[in-house]
C-alpha positions in Angstrom: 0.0 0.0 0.0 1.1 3.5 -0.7 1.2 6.6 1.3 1.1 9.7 0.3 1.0 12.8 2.6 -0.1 16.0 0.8 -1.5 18.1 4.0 -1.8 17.9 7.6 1.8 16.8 8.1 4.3 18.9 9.9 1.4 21.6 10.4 -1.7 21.9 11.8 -4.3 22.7 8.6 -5.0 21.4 5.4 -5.4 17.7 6.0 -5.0 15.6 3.1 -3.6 11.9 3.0 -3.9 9.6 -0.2 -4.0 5.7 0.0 -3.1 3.2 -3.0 -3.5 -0.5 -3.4 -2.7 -1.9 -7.3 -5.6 -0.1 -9.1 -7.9 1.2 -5.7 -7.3 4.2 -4.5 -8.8 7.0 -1.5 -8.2 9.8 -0.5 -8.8 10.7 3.2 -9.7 14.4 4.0 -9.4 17.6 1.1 -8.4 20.8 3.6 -7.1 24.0 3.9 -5.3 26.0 6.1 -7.7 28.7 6.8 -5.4 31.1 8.0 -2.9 31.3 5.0 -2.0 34.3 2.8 -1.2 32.7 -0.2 -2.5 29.6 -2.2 0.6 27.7 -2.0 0.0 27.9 1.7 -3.1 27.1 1.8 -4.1 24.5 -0.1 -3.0 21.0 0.0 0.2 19.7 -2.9 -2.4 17.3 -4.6 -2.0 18.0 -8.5 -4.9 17.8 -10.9 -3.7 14.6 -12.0 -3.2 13.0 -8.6 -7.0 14.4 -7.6 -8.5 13.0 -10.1 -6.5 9.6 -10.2 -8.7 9.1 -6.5 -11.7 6.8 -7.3 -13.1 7.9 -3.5 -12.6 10.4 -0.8 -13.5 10.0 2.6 -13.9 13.0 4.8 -13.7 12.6 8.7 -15.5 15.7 9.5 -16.8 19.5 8.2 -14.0 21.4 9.7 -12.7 23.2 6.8 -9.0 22.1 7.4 -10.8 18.8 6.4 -12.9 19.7 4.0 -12.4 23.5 2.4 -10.4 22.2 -0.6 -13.4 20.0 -2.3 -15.0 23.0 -3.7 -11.9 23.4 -5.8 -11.5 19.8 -6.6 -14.8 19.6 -7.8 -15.0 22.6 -9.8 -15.7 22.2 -14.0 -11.9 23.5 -13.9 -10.5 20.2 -11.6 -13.6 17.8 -12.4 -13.0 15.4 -9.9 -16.7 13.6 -9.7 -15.9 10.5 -7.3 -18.2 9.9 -4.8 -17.1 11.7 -0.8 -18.4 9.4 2.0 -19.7 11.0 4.9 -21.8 10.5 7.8 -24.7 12.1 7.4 -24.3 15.3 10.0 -21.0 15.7 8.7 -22.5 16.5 4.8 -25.2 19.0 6.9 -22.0 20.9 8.6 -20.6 21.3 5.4 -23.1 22.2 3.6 -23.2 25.2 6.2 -19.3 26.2 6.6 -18.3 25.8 2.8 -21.1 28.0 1.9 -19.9 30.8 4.6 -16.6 30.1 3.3 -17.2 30.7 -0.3 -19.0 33.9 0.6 -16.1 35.0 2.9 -13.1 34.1 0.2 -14.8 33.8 -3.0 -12.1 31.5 -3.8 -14.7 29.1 -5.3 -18.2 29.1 -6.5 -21.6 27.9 -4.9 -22.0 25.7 -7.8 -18.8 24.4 -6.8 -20.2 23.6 -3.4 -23.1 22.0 -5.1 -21.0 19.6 -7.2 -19.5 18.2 -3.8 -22.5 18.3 -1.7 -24.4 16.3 -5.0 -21.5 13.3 -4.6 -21.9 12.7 -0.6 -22.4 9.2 0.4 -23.9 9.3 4.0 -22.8 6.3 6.2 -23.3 5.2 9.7 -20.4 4.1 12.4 -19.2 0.6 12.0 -20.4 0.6 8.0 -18.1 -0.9 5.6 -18.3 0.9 2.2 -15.9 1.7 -0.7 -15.2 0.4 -3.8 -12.3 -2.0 -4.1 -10.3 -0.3 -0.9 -12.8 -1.0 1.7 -13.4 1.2 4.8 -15.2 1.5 7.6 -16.1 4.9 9.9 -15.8 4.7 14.2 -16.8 7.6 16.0 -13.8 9.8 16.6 -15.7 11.8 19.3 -14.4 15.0 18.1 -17.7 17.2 16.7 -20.9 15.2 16.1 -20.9 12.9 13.2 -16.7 13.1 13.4 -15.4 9.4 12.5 -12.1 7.8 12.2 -11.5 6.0 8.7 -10.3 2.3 9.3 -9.3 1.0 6.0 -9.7 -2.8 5.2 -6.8 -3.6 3.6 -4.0 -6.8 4.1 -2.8 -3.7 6.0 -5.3 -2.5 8.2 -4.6 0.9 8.6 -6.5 3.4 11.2 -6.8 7.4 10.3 -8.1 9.5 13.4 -8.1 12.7 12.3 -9.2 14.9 14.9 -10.1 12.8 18.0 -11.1 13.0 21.5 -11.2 10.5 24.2 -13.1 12.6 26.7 -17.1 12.1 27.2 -18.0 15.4 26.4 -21.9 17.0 27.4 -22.7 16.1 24.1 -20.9 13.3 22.6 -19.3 9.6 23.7 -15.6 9.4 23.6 -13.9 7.8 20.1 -13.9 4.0 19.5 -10.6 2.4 21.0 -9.7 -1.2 20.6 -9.8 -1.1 16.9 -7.2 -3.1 14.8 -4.8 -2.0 13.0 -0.8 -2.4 11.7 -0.6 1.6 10.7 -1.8 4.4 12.9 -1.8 8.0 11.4 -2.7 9.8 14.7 -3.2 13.5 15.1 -0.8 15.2 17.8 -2.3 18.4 18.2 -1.9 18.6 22.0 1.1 15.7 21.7 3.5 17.5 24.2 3.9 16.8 27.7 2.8 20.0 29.2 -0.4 19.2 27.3 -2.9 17.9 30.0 -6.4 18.0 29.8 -8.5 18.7 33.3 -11.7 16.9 33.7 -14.3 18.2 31.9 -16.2 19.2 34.9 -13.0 21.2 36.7 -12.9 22.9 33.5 -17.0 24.4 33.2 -16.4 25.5 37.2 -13.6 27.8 36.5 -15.2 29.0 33.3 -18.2 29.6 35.3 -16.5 31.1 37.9 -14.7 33.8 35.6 -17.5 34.5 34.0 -19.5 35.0 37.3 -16.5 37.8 38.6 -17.0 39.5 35.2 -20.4 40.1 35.7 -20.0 41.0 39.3 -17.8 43.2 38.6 -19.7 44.9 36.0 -18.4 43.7 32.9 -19.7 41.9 29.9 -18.1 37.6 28.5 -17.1 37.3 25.1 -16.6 33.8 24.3 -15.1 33.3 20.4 -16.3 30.0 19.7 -16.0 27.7 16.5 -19.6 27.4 15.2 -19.5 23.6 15.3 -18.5 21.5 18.3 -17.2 24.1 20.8 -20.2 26.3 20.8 -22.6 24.0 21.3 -20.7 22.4 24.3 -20.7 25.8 25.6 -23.9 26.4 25.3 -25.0 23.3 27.0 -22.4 24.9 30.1 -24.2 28.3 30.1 -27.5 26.7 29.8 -27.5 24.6 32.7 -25.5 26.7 35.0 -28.2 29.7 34.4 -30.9 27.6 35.1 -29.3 26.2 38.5 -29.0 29.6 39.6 -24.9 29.8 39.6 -24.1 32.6 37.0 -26.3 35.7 37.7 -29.0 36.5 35.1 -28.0 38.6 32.2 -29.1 38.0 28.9 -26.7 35.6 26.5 -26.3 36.3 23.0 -25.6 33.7 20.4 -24.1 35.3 17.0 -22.8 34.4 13.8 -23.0 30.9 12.3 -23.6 28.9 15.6 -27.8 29.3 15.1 -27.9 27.4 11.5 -25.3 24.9 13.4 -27.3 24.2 16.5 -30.1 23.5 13.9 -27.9 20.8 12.7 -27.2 19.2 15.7 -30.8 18.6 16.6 -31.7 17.2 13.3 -29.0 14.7 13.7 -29.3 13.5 17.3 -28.8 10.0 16.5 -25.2 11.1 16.3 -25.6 12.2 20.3 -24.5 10.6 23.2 -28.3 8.6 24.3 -28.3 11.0 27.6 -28.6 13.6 25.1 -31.3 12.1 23.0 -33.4 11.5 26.3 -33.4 14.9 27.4 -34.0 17.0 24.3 -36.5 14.2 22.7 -38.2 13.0 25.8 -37.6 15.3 28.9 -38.9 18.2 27.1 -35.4 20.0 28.0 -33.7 22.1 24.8 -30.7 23.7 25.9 -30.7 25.0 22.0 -33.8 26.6 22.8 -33.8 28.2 26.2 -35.3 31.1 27.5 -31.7 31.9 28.2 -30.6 32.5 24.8 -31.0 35.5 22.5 -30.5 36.7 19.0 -28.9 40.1 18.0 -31.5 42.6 16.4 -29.3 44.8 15.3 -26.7 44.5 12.5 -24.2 46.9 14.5 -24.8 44.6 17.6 -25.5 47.9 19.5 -29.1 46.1 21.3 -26.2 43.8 22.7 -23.4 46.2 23.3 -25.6 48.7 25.4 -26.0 46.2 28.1 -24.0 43.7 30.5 -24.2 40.7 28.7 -22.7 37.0 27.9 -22.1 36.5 24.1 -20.7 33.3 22.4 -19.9 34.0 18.9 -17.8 33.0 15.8 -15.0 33.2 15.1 -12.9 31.2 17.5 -10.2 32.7 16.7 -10.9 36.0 16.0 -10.0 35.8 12.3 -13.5 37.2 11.2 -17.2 36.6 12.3 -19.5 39.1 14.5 -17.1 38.5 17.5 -14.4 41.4 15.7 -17.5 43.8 16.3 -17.9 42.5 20.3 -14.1 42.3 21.1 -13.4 46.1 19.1 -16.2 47.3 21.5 -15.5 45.3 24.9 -11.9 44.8 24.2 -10.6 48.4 26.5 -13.0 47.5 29.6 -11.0 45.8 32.7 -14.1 44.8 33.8 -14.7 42.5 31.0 -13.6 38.7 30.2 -12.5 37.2 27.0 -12.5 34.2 27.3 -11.2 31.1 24.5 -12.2 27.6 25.0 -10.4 26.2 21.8 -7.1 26.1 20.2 -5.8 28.9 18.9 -3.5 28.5 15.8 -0.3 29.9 15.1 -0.4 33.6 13.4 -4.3 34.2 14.1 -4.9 37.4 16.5 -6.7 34.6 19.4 -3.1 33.2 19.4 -1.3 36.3 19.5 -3.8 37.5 22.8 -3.1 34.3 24.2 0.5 34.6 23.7 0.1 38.4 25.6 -0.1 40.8 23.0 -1.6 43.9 24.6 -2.5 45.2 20.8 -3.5 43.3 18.1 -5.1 43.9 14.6 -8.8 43.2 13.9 -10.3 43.7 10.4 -7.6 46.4 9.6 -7.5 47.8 13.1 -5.3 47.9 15.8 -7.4 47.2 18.7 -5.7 47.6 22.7 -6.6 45.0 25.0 -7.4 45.7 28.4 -10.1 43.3 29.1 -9.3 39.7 31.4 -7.8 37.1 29.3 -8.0 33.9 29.9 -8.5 30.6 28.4 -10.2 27.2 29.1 -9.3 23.7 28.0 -12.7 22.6 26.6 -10.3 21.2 23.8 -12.0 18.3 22.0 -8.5 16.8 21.1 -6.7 14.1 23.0 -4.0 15.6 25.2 -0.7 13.5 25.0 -1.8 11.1 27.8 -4.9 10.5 26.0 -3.1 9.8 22.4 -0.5 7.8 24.1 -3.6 5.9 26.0 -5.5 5.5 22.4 -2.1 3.9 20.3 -1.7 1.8 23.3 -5.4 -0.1 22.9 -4.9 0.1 19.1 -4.5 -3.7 18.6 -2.1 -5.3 16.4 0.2 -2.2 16.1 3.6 -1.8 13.9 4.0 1.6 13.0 2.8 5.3 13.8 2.8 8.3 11.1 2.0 11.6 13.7 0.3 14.5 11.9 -1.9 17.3 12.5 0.6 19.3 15.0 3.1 22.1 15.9 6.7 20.6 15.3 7.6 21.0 18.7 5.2 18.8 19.7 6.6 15.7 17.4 9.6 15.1 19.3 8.0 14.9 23.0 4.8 13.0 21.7 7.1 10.3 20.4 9.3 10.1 23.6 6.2 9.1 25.3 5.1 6.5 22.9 8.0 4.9 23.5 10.4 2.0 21.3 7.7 -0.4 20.7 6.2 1.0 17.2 7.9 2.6 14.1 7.3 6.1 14.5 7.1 8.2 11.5 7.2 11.7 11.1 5.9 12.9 7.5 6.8 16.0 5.5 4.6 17.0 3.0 4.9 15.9 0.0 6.3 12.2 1.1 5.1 9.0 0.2 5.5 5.8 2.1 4.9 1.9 1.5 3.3 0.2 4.2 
């Protein structure tokens, strides 16, 4: 089987990894690095010719470093037409960010969109599909409908993607015990300073900080991706308001997060059961609490002319309503910004993060004087967790590590110790396995 890495590798962004047996081929993700200035940067080294020689593509999940190259692919300039399997709330979620991509970049069409949304192949967990290369998907635990691809080869070989071990307040943790001689693990939080509190510690001191802020007089930002971290926010802030422990000022939801939380009810089956009981049955709908409230205004001034709790996109401050929120809030001591997700490398989230006390937003240098902090709602493994995962991962050989900051490399293969092969790919590399 051949290997060929032509994103994700080195680099956090633009996952793209092809697979070839004699004449059967797939290709396993189609991203872009969102953040990138140029298109040599930002899209994955696939040629025309390779693209099209792919008789399937499997996508683990909508996040646009998974998914934001298939517009392009599937253009009447690239005309690849071979079918993209997908679980069925991970077409949905793409649907939704490609289109807000297009209309943010205009580096592709909506017909483009169209042409890749008109070749999705929905399939369940534990499905095997494919033609010639079989595969199946296993839940990955990441954002709902996120799957691991475990290909069905001589060579069983195991793709997480993005992964998360941790039972979140929406979603079970990824399959583990699978079989497979090839791992190609994500590393995102692969060093050993990267450790994950529980779940629960995490919400308190969220709660907590946002509770001073509002005693205190100020307003919450909280950038948030619009799928996955939002919602598991939202479930926090729900339930917290409700029990009486964060005073009662209004909470905003902006941006894309509406249209997504629309998703995630018409795909429950893709919930942990709890879930399913309580929104189906128990007549309780975080999504739709008396909580919750939507901007009137297009300037956001309804919101910004009160105290107030706002969780809006972006989640890293590279665009979205929240620019508007943190150019107003961002001078008030009183106020909290607070992240709950990885911020990447160059993005203005990373730079506050990293202390900047002025940073530019939209074309203008904004001074920050409002409370940083940040809180690990991460829905990555942290290195215990990936160490934990290759561990259970029966039948094991060798490990290819992707999806990280260099640094990280080095330490997260110190921990997994001598027992596998561990690769390190560039971009641009091909391997036998």
């Amino acid at each position: 089987m051949d290997l060929s890495f032509y994103g994700g590798a080195g680099e956090v962004g633009r996952n793209c990894i092809g697979l070839r047996e004699g004449n059967a081929s797939l290709l396993m993700d189609c991203g872009i690095n969102v953040g990138a200035k140029t298109p040599q940067e930002r899209n994955p080294l696939l040629e025309d010719a390779d693209a099209r020689a792919y008789s399937q593509i499997a996508i683990s999940h909508a996040h646009l470093d998974h998914t934001g190259y298939l517009p392009i692919l599937y253009s009447n300039a690239k005309k690849c037409r071979a079918p993209i399997y997908v679980t069925k709330p991970t077409q949905d979620l793409m649907a939704l960010l490609l289109a807000d991509y297009q209309r943010l970049s205009n580096h592709f069409s909506p017909d483009d969109t169209k042409h890749v949304l008109a070749h999705c192949k929905p399939l369940q967990f534990n499905q095997t599909a494919g033609e010639k290369l079989k595969f199946s998907f296993h839940n990955a635990g990441h954002i709902l409908g996120s799957a691991m691809t475990l290909v069905h080869s001589g060579q069983r070989l195991l793709y997480t993607s993005d992964f998360n071990n941790r039972v979140t307040r929406l979603l079970d943790a990824c399959h583990q015990g699978l079989r497979a001689e090839t791992l190609i693990m994500e590393s995102t939080y692969g060093a050993k300073e990267d450790t994950h509190k529980p779940l629960k510690d995490v919400a308190k001191e969220l709660i907590d900080a946002i509770e001073t802020a509002i005693i205190s007089g100020g307003s919450v930002l909280i950038p948030s991706f619009a799928v996955g971290r939002a919602q598991e926010v939202i479930f926090i802030l729900e339930q917290h308001m409700t029990s009486g422990a964060l005073s009662p000022v209004p909470i905003f939801v902006d941006g894309m997060i509406l249209k997504a939380n629309r998703i995630y009810r018409q795909n429950l089956e893709f919930a942990k059961p709890e879930v399913r009981r309580r929104l189906l049955h128990g007549g309780q709908d975080p999504f739709r609490s008396k909580h919750f409230h939507i901007p009137k205004t297009r300037t956001r001034s309804d919101v910004l002319n009160q105290q107030a709790i706002i969780v809006s996109t972006s989640g890293m401050l590279t665009g979205g309503p929240a620019i508007t929120y943190m150019k107003a809030l961002a001078r008030d001591r009183n106020s909290l910004l607070a992240f709950v997700g990885y911020q990447s490398e160059g993005t203005p989230g990373r730079q506050i993060i990293d202390g900047a006390k002025q940073v530019e937003l939209d074309g203008e240098k904004v001074r920050i004087n409002m409370t940083v902090k940040k809180f690990d709602l991460s829905a990555h493994c942290d290195q215990a967790g990936l160490v934990q995962f290759a561990r259970t991962t029966r039948a094991l050989k060798r490990i290819f590590l992707v999806h990280g900051e260099k640094n990280k490399f080095a330490e997260l293969k110190d921990a997994l110790g001598k027992k596998y092969e561990i690769i390190v790919p560039k971009n641009g590399e091909s391997f036998k396995v």
